[in-house]
C-alpha positions in Angstrom: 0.0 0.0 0.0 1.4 3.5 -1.4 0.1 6.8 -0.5 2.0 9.6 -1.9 1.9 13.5 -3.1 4.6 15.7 -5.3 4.3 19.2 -5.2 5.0 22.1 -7.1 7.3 25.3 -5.2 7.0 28.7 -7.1 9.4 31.5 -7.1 8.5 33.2 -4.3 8.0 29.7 -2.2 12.0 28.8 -3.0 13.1 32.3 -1.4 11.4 31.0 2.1 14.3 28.8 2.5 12.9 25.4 2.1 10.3 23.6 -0.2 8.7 20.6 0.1 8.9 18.4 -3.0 7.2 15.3 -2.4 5.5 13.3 0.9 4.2 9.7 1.6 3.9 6.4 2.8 3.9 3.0 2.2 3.7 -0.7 3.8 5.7 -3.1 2.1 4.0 -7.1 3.6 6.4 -9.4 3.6 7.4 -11.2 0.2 6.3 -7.8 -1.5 7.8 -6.5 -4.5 9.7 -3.2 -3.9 10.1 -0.7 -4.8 6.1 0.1 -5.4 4.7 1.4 -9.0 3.2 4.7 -8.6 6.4 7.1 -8.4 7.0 10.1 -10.2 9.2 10.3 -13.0 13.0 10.6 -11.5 11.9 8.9 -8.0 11.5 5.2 -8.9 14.1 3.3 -8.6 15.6 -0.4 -9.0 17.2 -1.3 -6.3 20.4 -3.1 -7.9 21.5 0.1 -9.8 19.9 2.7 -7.4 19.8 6.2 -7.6 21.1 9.7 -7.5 18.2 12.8 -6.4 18.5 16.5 -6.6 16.9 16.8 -3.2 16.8 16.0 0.3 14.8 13.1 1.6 14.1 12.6 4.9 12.2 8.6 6.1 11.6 7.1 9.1 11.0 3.4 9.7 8.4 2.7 12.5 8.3 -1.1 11.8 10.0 -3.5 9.8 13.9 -3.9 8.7 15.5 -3.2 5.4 18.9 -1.9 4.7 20.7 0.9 3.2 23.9 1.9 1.4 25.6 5.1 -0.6 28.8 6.3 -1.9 29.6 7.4 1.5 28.2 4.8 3.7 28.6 0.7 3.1 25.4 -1.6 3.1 23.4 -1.0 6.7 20.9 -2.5 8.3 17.7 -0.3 9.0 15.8 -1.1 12.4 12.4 0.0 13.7 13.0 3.2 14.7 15.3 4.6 12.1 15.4 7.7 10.2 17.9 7.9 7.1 18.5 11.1 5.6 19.1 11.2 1.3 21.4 13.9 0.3 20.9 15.7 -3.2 23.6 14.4 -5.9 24.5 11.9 -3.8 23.9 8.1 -4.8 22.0 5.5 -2.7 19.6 2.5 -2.2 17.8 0.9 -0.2 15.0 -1.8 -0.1 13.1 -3.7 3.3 14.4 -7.4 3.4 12.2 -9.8 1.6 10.8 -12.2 5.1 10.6 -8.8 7.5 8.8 -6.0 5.1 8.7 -2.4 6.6 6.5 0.5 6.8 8.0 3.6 5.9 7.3 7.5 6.1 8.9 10.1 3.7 9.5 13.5 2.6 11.8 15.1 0.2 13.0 18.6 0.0 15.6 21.5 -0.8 16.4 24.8 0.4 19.6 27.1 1.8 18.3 26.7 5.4 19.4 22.5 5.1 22.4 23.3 3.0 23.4 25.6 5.7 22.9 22.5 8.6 24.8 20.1 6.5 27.8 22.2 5.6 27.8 23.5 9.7 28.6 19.7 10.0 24.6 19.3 11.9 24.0 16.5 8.9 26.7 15.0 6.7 26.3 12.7 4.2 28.8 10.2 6.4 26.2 9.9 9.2 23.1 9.6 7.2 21.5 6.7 9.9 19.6 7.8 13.5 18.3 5.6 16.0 15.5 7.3 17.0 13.2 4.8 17.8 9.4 4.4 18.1 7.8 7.6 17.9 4.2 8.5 17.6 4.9 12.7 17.3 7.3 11.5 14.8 4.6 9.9 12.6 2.2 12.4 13.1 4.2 14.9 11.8 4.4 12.9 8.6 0.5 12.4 8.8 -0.1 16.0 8.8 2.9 16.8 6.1 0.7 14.3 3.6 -2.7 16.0 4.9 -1.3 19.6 3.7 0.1 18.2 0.9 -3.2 17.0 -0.2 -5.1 20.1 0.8 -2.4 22.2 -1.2 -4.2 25.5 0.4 -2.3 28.7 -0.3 1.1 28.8 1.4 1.0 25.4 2.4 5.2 25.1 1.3 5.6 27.1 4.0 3.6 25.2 6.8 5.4 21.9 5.2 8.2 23.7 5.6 7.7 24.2 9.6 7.3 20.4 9.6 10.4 19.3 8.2 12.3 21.7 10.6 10.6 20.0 13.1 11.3 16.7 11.9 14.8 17.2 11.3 14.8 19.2 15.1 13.2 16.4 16.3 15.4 13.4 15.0 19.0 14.8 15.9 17.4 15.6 19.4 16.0 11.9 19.9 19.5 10.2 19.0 21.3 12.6 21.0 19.2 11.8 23.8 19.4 8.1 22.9 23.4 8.8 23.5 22.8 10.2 26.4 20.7 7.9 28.2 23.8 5.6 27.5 25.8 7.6 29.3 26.1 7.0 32.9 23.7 8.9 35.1 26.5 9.8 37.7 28.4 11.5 34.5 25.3 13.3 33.5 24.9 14.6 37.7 28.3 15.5 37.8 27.8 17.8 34.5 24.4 19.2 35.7 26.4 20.2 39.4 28.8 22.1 36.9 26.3 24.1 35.2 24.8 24.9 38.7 28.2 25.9 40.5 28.7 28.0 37.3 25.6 29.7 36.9 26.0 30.3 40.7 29.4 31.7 40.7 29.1 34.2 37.4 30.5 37.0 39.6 32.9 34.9 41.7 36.7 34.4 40.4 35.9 30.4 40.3 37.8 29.1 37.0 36.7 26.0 35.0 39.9 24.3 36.0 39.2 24.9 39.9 35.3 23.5 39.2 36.7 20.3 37.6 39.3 20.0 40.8 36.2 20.3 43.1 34.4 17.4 41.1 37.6 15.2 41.4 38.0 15.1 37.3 41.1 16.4 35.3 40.3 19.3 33.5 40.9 17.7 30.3 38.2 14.9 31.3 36.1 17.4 32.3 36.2 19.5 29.8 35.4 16.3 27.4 32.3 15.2 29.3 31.0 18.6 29.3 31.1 19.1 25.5 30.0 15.5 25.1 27.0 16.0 27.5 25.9 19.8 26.9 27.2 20.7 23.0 29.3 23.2 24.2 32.9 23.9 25.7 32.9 24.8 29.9 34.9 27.9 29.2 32.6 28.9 26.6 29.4 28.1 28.4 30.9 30.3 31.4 31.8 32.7 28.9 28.0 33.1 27.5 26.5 33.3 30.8 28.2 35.9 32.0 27.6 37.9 29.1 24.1 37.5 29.0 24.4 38.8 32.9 26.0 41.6 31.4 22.7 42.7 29.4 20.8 42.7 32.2 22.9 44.9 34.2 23.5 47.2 31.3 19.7 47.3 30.9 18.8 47.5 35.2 21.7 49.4 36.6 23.4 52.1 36.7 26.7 50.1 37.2 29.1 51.6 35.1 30.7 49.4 32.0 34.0 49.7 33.8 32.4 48.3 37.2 30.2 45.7 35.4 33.3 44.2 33.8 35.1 43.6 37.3 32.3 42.6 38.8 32.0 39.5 35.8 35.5 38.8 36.2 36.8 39.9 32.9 40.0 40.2 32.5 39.6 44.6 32.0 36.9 46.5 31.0 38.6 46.7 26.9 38.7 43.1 26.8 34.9 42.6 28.0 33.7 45.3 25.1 35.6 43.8 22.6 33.9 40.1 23.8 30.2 41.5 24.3 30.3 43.6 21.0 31.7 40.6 19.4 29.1 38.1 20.7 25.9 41.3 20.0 27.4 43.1 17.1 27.2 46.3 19.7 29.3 48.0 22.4 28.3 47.4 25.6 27.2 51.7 25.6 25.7 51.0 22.4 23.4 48.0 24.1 22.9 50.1 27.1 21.0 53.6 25.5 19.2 51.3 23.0 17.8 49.7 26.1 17.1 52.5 27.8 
């Protein structure tokens, strides 16, 4: 059983960033033949040659196995649960093994706003696979991609568009989650007592290295764990905090820059404008009478 939908984007549609191309879903039984008629020129596909797209795909796997292979990655088997991500120009296949079957969900689509995630490194074409698992938000954000699809009501690219950003949201958050429930819980405590004792001391000279010595970790471990656990660097994270404190006593006080520099423990009050108007794009006086 196939159910699917190709769309049209115009002109002004392609300059919202992203454009849905095509949505659907299938259930291959068992002993099926695959890939199923019905495709749009340029999408069907045998799967002993495979095939090379000009978009983005994006399908998720909520039953079933099958497996997967492209230039990039070697043949992989695809679990209940999985999402695999098809990158534009780049060549692939993929088919559910003939005694299991699969159900599968799908979307394709281009724009600058994925182009921009895959060349910050958020997607690459090496990593293609996540282990998401079961997910019923997951399938109905398919269910209402195809139900927009279908309706095709003025600017309805742009509401498909919202739902691919929230799939794509959705999947990298679930597997890094999924990694992180891996991760021992006494590894995740001692990271979230980190971010508390740093939060806490944003106007105290406590350094990264002496919180690290306080948790009984090197700083070198520490520092890995934190960036494995939280995305982001300890120094950094410190860093951000306490120039977000810096807004708000720019925009509550009276303090002046010179004094609210001390008291964040930067290093002089010329090192703490050049940091603050390179994280804003302003000087701290040029933040402060705009939000006055």
């Amino acid at each position: 059983m196939q159910n699917s939908k190709y769309l049209v984007a115009s002109e002004r549609d392609l300059e919202w960033g992203l454009t849905v191309s095509t949505v659907g879903h299938e259930i291959i039984e068992p002993g099926e033949a695959y890939p199923t008629r019905g495709h749009a020129y340029g999408y069907y596909f045998y799967v002993d040659k495979g095939r090379t797209l000009d978009e983005y795909q994006l399908l998720y796997n909520p039953a079933g196995e099958g497996v997967f292979k492209s230039a990039s990655v070697p043949e992989t088997l695809i679990k209940p649960g999985d999402m695999f991500l098809l990158f534009p120009g780049e060549w692939h296949t993929y088919y559910p093994l003939d005694d299991k079957g699969w159900e599968s969900y799908w979307i394709g689509f281009k724009g600058k706003n994925i182009d921009d995630r895959v060349r910050a490194g958020f997607l690459s074409k090496e990593k293609p696979i996540y282990h998401v698992g079961f997910s019923h938000e997951i399938q109905q954000l398919y269910q209402e991609a195809y139900r927009t699809a279908l309706e095709e009501a003025p600017y309805a690219q742009q509401t498909m568009a919202g739902i691919v950003n929230h799939l794509i949201g959705l999947m990298y958050s679930l597997e890094r989650n999924n990694e992180l429930n891996r991760t021992s819980h006494a590894q995740v405590d001692i990271i979230n007592r980190a971010q508390k004792l740093i939060r806490e001391s944003l106007e105290k000279n406590l350094t990264i290295q002496d919180i690290s010595q306080g948790l009984g970790l090197s700083y070198s471990s520490f520092r890995k764990l934190f960036k494995e656990i939280t995305g982001i660097a300890p120094a950094t994270y410190q860093h951000d905090l306490r120039l977000q404190r810096a807004k708000e006593l720019l925009s509550a006080t009276n303090e002046s820059i010179k004094e609210i520099a001390y008291r964040l423990n930067f290093e002089s009050p010329d090192y703490f404008s050049s940091k603050f108007k390179a994280k804003t794009g302003m000087k701290p006086s040029e933040f402060r009478a705009m939000n006055r």
